[in-house]
Phi, psi and omega in degrees: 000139175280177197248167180317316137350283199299320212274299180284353163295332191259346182277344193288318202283331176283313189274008164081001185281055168248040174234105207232119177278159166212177139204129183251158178254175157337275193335295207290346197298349164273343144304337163303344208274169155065000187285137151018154152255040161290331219259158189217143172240126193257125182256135136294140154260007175221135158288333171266346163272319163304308166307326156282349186267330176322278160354278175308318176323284171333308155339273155310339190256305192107035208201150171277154198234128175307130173242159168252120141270133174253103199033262182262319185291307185294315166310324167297323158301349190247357185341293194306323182262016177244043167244343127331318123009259153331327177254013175260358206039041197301088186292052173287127178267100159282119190230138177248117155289148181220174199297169168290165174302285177316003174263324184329309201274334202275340172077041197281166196289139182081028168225139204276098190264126212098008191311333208275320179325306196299333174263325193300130042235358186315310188282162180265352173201134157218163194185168183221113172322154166299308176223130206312315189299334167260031171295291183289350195260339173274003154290302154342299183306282218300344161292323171295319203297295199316319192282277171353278225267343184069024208222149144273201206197154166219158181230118158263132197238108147303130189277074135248355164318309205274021201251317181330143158296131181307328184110140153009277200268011157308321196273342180294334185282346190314301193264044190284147167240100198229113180232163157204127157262181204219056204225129183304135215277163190291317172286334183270328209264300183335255203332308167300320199288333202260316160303297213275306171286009197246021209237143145269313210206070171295172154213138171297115155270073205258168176225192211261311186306327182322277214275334124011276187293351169094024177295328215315287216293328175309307202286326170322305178291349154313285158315294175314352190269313167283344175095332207258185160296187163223134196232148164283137164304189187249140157103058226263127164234021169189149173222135221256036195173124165316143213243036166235359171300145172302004190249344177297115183234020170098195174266132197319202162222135215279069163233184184247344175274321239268333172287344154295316183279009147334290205265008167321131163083356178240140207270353180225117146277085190265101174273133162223105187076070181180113178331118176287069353201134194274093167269155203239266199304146189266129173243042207316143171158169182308122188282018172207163162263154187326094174105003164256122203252154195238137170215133169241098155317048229213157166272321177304101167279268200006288184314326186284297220279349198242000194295127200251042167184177173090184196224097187252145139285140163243099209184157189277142199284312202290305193318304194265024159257336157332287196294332201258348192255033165225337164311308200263030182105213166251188197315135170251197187222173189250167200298034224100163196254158182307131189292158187267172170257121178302182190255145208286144180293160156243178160234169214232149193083202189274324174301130184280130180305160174263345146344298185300313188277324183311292167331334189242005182250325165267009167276319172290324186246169198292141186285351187260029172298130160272118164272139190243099189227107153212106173196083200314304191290005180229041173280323173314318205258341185313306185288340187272342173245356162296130175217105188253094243218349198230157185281209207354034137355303183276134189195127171202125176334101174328268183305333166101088175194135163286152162107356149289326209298302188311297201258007173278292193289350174270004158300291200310288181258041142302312174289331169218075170293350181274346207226128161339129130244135178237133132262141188249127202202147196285119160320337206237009163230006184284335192295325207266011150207031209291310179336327169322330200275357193277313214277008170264339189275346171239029138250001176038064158293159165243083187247138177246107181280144185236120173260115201242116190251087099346348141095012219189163197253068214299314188268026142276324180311303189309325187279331203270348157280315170320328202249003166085016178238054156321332182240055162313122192271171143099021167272317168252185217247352237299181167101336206277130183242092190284006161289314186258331152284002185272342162301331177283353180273355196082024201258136147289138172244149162204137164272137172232139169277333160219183196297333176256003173272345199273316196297309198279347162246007165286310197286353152242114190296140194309161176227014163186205174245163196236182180199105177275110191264101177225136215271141211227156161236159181301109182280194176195149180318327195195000000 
C-alpha cells in the first residue's frame, strides 16, 4: 500500500506543484525524502525571501505554487511577506512541517502548537489533519482552497504522517477536479449591459487582478470601446492597462477625497478587477461625488462584500468584458495618439535624478522587459518616464511590505527566462530581502537588479512631513556598499557614476545575475 508521501507526491506531480520554494527544518525532511525527479526544490535563506520568490513565481506563471515551511518559527518568519501575498492574491500552498504527533500536546520543542491559529486571518484556509491518513486529501483541499479562493493557504503536517499507509481510498484524490465559472446570469449581464450603454460620461477602473488574468489587451479593448477614461485602482501592484495611452490618467491616489474629486463629472464608475478601494493615506471626504453611480467587478467576494459604497457583481472580470465588447458593438479607437514620455529631470551634484536611471531603463532594454519595483520614494518619476505597453510588465509589493522586490524578481525570472527581468529596488528596501541574491546566483538567472542608493528610507522621511513628524530617527541608512554585498552573495556587481557609463552596462544583457549600484537623489512618492 502506498504511503501518505508516495499519495502526495503523485497528486503534487499531476496538479503541476513540482517547483517547490523552501528553506527546511527537521520537521520536512521527511516529507522531502523521495521526491520525483521531476520535481526542482528552490532553497531560500530566509522564509520571507522564499515566500516573495514564490510570490513572483506565481505571479509570473499564473499557477499555484508550493512553499516549505518550518513549522512555527519559519512560518513566523514568513508572515511578513505573506501579507503580500494576500493582497496581491497569489495562490501560494504553504506546507509546514510540525512535531510527530505524540509531541504536539506535551508542547515538546519544534512543535506548532496551534497551527492553523498561526497564520489566520492572513491565509484563505488553514488546518492540521486529524489524522495522517487525510494528509492528501487535505492537501488536495489547500490547493483547490487556494485556486478558488485566489489566497494563500497552509497545511501544518507532523512528520511522522507521511511514512504511514494511506489507505484504500488514498488514491481517489489523484484525478480530483475543482472548476468554478463565473458568468454572469441573463438579468444580471441585462441590467450591466444596459448601466454601462445608458452612461454619458464612464470612466473605466482596472485593478491588479486584470493583468493577473491575462486581460491587459482585453481590457484596452474595452476601454477604446467606451472611450471614456481609465484610471488605474490606488495601491496598484500589477498594471492593467498601458500607462502612456492616451486614455490613461494614472494610478488613483489611495484617499478617499482626492478619489472621489477623480470622478467629478462622471455619472458611471465601472471597476473591474480590483477592490473598492484599498486607500492608505486617510483622506476623509465623500466616497463618490453627487449622481455618480459605482458597479464593481471582481471574483473576490471577500472584496464585493466589505466595499463601503457601490454595486458589486462577483463574477470573471474576463466574462463580463466579453459580454460588454459584445453589447456595445464594433471596435472603438482610442482617443490620440500615445503620450510622448518627458524629458527626464535632473539633479544637482554628483547624484543621478532617479528620472534619469528610469529613462535609460526604458531606452535600453527590451520593450516586453518585466519590472520588480520597489523603490517607493522615487514613484512619482517611476511613472512619469516609463512606458509600459505589454501584460506582466509590472510587479509592486501588494500590501506595501518591504521585502518582495529581490526575491519577487527572481520569482518572475525563474518563470519567465525567455523574458528581460529587472528589479528596481531601493536601499532602504534591498536589506529585507537581500538573501534572494544567493538564490539568483545559484540558478545563474539573467536577471538584472538596478540598486538606487539614496542613503536614507525616502518614503518614510515623506510620510514624516505628512504627519507632521519630520524629525523622526531612525529614517537614513548611510554605510551600506550593495556591491560587495551582492559579490559575497556570488552576484557580479558594479557601481556606476553617470548616466552613459548606466546606458552602456544596461544595453548588455546579462548571462547570470548582476547587480547595479547607482547612487540617486532624494525623491518623494508624489
Amino acid at each position: 500500500m502506498p504511503s501518505v508521501r508516495r499519495i502526495t507526491h503523485e497528486f503534487l506531480e499531476r496538479r503541476g506543484l513540482t517547483t517547490v520554494f523552501g528553506n527546511p527544518g527537521s520537521n520536512e525532511l521527511p516529507f522531502l525524502a523521495d521526491l520525483p525527479d521531476g520535481f526542482r526544490y528552490v532553497l531560500g535563506l530566509h522564509e520571507g525571501a522564499v515566500v516573495g520568490m514564490a510570490d513572483g513565481y506565481a505571479q509570473a506563471t499564473g499557477r499555484p505554487v508550493l512553499v516549505n515551511l518550518h513549522a512555527a518559527s519559519g512560518s513566523g518568519n514568513a508572515m511578513g511577506a505573506l501579507t503580500n501575498a494576500v493582497a496581491a492574491r497569489t495562490p501560494l500552498v504553504v506546507v509546514a512541517g510540525q512535531q510527530v504527533r505524540p509531541a504536539i500536546g506535551p508542547e515538546a520543542n519544534l512543535s506548532n502548537v496551534d497551527a492553523p491559529s498561526l497564520m489566520k486571518p492572513l491565509v484563505g484556509w488553514a488546518a492540521e489533519p486529524a489524522c495522517a491518513q487525510d494528509v492528501p486529501r487535505a492537501l488536495a483541499q489547500a490547493v483547490f482552497e487556494a485556486e478558488l479562493q485566489r489566497r494563500p493557504t497552509y497545511l501544518s503536517v507532523p512528520y511522522d504522517d507521511w511514512a504511514v499507509d494511506a489507505g484504500d481510498n488514498a488514491s481517489a484524490v489523484l484525478d480530483r477536479q475543482v472548476q468554478r465559472a463565473a458568468v454572469p446570469g441573463g438579468e444580471q449581464a441585462r441590467l450591466l449591459t444596459e448601466a454601462v450603454a445608458a452612461a454619458r460620461r464612464p470612466v473605466l477602473v482596472l485593478g491588479g487582478d486584470i493583468d493577473t488574468a491575462g486581460l491587459f489587451d482585453d481590457a484596452v479593448r474595452l476601454a477604446e470601446r467606451l472611450g471614456g477614461p481609465v484610471w488605474a485602482a490606488p495601491s496598484l501592484f500589477r498594471l492593467p492597462f498601458p500607462n502612456r495611452h492616451p486614455q490613461f490618467r494614472g494610478v488613483l491616489p489611495a484617499g478617499i477625497e482626492p478619489v472621489s474629486r477623480a470622478f467629478e463629472g462622471h455619472d458611471l464608475v465601472l471597476v473591474l478587477g480590483a477592490p473598492v478601494f484599498r486607500y492608505h493615506e486617510y483622506l476623509p471626504g465623500r466616497y463618490l461625488p453627487e449622481g455618480t453611480r459605482l458597479i464593481q467587478v471582481t471574483e473576490d467576494a471577500s472584496a464585493a462584500a466589505r466595499a463601503p459604497m457601490g454595486e458589486a457583481l462577483v463574477a470573471d472580470p474576463g466574462a463580463v468584458i466579453d459580454l460588454l465588447l459584445k453589447a456595445l458593438g464594433g471596435p472603438g479607437t482610442p482617443t490620440g495618439e500615445y503620450r510622448p514620455v518627458p524629458a527626464p529631470l535632473t539633479a544637482e551634484g554628483p547624484r543621478l535624478h532617479p528620472e534619469e536611471v528610469f529613462a535609460a531603463l526604458r531606452d535600453e532594454l527590451p520593450g516586453d522587459t518585466a519590472y520588480v519595483v520597489e523603490s517607493t520614494s522615487t514613484n512619482s518619476s517611476w511613472w512619469r518616464q516609463m512606458d509600459l505597453r505589454r501584460p506582466g510588465s509590472y510587479y509592486f509589493p501588494a500590501a506595501g511590505g518591504l521585502g518582495f522586490g529581490l526575491p519577487g524578481a527572481v520569482g518572475v525570472a525563474m518563470a519567465q527566462p525567455d523574458r528581460p527581468v529587472v528589479g528596481v529596488i531601493g536601499d532602504g528596501s534591498a536589506n529585507y530581502g537581500i538573501t534572494a541574491l544567493w538564490t539568483a546566483a545559484q540558478q545563474r538567472l539573467p536577471l538584472t537588479v538596478v540598486l538606487l542608493r539614496n542613503g536614507t528610507y525616502g518614503a518614510l522621511r515623506w510620510f514624516g512631513d505628512l504627519l507632521g513628524v519630520p524629525d523622526a530617527p531612525g529614517t537614513d541608512i548611510p554605510g551600506l556598499d550593495f556591491t560587495r554585498i551582492a559579490e559575497g552573495y556570488g552576484v557580479a556587481a558594479q557601481h556606476v557614476d553617470g548616466v552613459e557609463e548606466l546606458r552602456a552596462v544596461l544595453s548588455r544583457s546579462p548571462d547570470g545575475p548582476r547587480l547595479v549600484q547607482v547612487d540617486t537623489a532624494l525623491t518623494t512618492p508624489s
